[in-house]
C-alpha positions, 0 to 999 in steps of 0.5 A, spaced: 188 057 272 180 058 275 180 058 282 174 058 287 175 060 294 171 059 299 170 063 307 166 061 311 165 064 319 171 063 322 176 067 325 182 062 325 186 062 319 182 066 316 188 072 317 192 066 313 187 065 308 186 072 305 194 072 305 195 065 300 189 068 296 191 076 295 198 072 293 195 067 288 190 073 284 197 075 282 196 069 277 190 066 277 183 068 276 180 067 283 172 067 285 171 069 291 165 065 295 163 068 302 158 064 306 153 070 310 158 069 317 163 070 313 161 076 310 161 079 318 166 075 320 173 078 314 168 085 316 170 084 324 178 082 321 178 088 318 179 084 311 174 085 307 177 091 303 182 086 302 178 081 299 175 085 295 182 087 292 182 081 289 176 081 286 173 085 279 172 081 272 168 075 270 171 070 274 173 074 278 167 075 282 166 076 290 160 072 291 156 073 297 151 068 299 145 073 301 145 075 293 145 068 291 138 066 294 137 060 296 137 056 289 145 058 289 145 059 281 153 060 280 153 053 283 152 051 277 158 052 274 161 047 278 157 042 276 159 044 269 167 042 270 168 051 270 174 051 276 180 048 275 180 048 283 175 050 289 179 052 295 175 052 302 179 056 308 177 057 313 172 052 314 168 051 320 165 045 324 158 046 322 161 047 315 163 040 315 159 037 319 153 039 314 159 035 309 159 029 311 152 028 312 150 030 304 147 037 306 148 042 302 144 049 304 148 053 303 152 057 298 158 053 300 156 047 301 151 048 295 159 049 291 163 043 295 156 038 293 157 041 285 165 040 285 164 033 287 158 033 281 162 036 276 169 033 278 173 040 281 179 037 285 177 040 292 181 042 298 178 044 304 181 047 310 178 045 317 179 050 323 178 044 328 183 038 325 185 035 331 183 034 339 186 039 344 187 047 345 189 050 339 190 058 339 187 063 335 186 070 335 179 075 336 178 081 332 178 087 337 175 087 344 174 091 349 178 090 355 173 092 361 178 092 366 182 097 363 177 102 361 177 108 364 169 109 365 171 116 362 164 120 361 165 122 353 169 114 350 174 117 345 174 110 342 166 111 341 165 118 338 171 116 333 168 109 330 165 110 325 160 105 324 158 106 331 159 100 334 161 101 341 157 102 347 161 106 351 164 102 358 160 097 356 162 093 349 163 093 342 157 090 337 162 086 333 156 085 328 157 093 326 165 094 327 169 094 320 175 091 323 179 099 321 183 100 328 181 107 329 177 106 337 185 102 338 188 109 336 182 114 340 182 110 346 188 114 350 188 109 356 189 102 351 183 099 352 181 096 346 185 090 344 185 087 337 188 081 335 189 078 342 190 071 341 185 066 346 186 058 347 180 053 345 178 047 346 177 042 340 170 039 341 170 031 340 164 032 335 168 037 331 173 032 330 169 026 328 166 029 323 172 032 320 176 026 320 169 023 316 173 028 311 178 023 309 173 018 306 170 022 300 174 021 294 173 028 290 176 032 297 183 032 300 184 036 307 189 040 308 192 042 315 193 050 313 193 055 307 200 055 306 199 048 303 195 051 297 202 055 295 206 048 295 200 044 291 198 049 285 
């Protein structure tokens, strides 16, 4: 089977998402799609090196939306029926929201607009599905109530991509998720994978719920559903 995988710019899930998707490369070609956000937001992970694991051949390709410019050629495979499956996990509300207006600017809205067109059966899986609090885990994150002010940071001569400002932050934008500052920092100031509570907004919802109502999609409440369906 030819499958297509989208990743937009959300943390939550995403963990889950990579973890159906390197299951299912075992046994289908998968292209992989990521929007700009997430090509920065699977790096702050620590994910990327997996996703591009997956990846490698025709129809194995990691697409990455800065490459595509902005007539996002590749799209057109869908139009042409080329995928048996587009798959879209996570998905952001701002995502959707672009959905369920008929926008498609994107290289992810750009694929869900030509798999409806080309008739690819799509699933897409909403961060934000029902009203409430919700749990969701950040990438790394310096606790500054822990950290120590010390006057050389451990943690910040060990990152290799210099992404710490010594007793002060981490540039998630620059850190590649790899978890040596955790293991450099002798005082346990960094913290990566601590889980946060959120409050779904109303807007998020409605729109999500407007999902339903499109014939060539189908959403589903998490990855694992992917698994049972193919």
């Amino acid at each position: 089977m030819k499958i297509a995988w989208g990743i937009t710019g959300a943390g939550h899930l995403l963990q889950d998402s990579v973890e159906i998707l390197e299951m299912l490369s075992m046994d289908h070609k998968i292209t992989v799609f990521l929007s700009g956000a997430a090509e920065e937001v699977i790096k702050m992970y620590g994910l990327y090196e997996r996703v591009i694991n997956v990846t490698g051949g025709y129809y194995r390709e990691l697409v990455i939306e800065a490459e595509q410019k902005s007539s996002y050629p590749i799209a057109g495979r869908f139009s042409l029926g080329k995928y048996d499956l587009l798959v879209v996990s996570p998905t952001t509300s701002n995502t959707i929201g672009k959905i369920v207006n008929g926008i498609a600017d994107t290289l992810i809205t750009n694929i869900i607009a030509q798999a409806g067109k080309g008739n690819v059966k799509t699933y897409i899986i909403p961060v934000d599905l029902e009203s409430g609090i919700i749990e969701t885990v950040l990438p790394s994150k310096l606790e500054l109530e822990i950290c120590q002010k010390c006057e050389t940071c451990a943690a910040a001569t060990a990152c290799p991509s210099a992404a710490i400002t010594p007793r002060m932050e981490i540039n998630l934008l620059q850190c590649q998720g790899c978890g040596t500052c955790q293991i450099a920092c002798p005082f346990d100031a960094i913290k990566g994978g601590k889980k946060i509570k959120i409050h779904m907004r109303n807007v998020d919802i409605s729109n999500t719920r407007k999902l339903y109502e499109f014939e060539e999609l189908e959403v589903l409440k998490h990855p694992l559903e992917i698994k049972k369906l193919i």
